[in-house]
N, C-alpha and C positions, 0 to 999 in steps of 0.2 A: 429639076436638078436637085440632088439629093444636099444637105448643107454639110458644108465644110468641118467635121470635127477637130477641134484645135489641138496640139500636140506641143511638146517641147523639144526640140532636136538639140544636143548638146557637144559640143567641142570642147577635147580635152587639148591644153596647153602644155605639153610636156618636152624635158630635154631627154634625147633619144642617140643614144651614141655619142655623145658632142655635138647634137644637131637640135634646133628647135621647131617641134614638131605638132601639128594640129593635125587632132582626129576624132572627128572623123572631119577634114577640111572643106570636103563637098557636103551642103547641105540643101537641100529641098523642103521652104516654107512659103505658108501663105501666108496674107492678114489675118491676123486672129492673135496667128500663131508667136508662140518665144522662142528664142536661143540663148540659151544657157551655157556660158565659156568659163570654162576651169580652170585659174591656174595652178601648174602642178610644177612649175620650175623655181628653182632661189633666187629669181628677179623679179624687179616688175615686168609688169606686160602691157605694152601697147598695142591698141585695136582701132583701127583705120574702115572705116567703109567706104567704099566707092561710089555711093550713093547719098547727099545728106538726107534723103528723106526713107530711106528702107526701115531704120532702127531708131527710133526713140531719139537716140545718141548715137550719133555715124563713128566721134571718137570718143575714147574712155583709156581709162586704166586700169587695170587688175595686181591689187598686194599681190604676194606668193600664198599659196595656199588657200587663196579667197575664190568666189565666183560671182559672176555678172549678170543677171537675166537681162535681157532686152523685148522688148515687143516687136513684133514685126508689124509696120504699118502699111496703109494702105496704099500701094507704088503700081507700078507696071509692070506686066510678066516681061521675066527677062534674067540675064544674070549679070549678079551683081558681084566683081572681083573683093578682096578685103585682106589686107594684110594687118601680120602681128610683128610686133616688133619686141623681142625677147632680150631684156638689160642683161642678164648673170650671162649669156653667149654672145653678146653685141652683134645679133644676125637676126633677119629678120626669118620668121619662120615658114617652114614650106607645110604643102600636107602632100595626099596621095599624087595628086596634082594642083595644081595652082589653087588655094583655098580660094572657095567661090558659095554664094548662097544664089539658087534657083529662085525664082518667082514662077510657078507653072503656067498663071492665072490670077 
């Protein structure tokens, strides 16, 4: 089996119409690998994982303007749901669908 080359898949944190909005909200990572979340709106941002053991740090905070890497550890395939909770819109944010991180494998 060929190895895994590692990657960073990224989520941008933005307010979008009056709406707080992740994208790309669906992501697909394995171990190895990072997620790199942006934010791009005038509050802070809180990031929830539904998992404590996917990310380094299941929660965190992101200033405005700043960004987070995380590593992705070593879990079980599967999907792992995660919300953002966005201070300047007091709503938590959505993405294309329910933001969610894939484990393949």
């Amino acid at each position: 089996m060929p190895k895994h080359k590692k990657h960073t898949a990224v989520v941008k944190i933005a307010s979008v119409k009056g709406v707080c909005k992740a994208t790309h909200g669906f992501v697909v990572a394995q171990h190895g690998d990072k997620i790199k979340f942006h934010n791009g709106t005038k509050g802070r941002v809180h990031v929830h994982i539904s998992d404590d053991h996917l990310l380094k740090h299941p929660m965190f905070t992101i200033l405005p303007g700043k960004d987070r890497t995380e590593p992705v550890q070593r879990v079980c395939r599967g999907i792992y749901p995660y919300a953002v909770f966005c201070e300047d819109k007091k709503r938590f944010c959505i993405g294309g669908s329910m933001p969610i991180i894939i484990v393949p494998r």
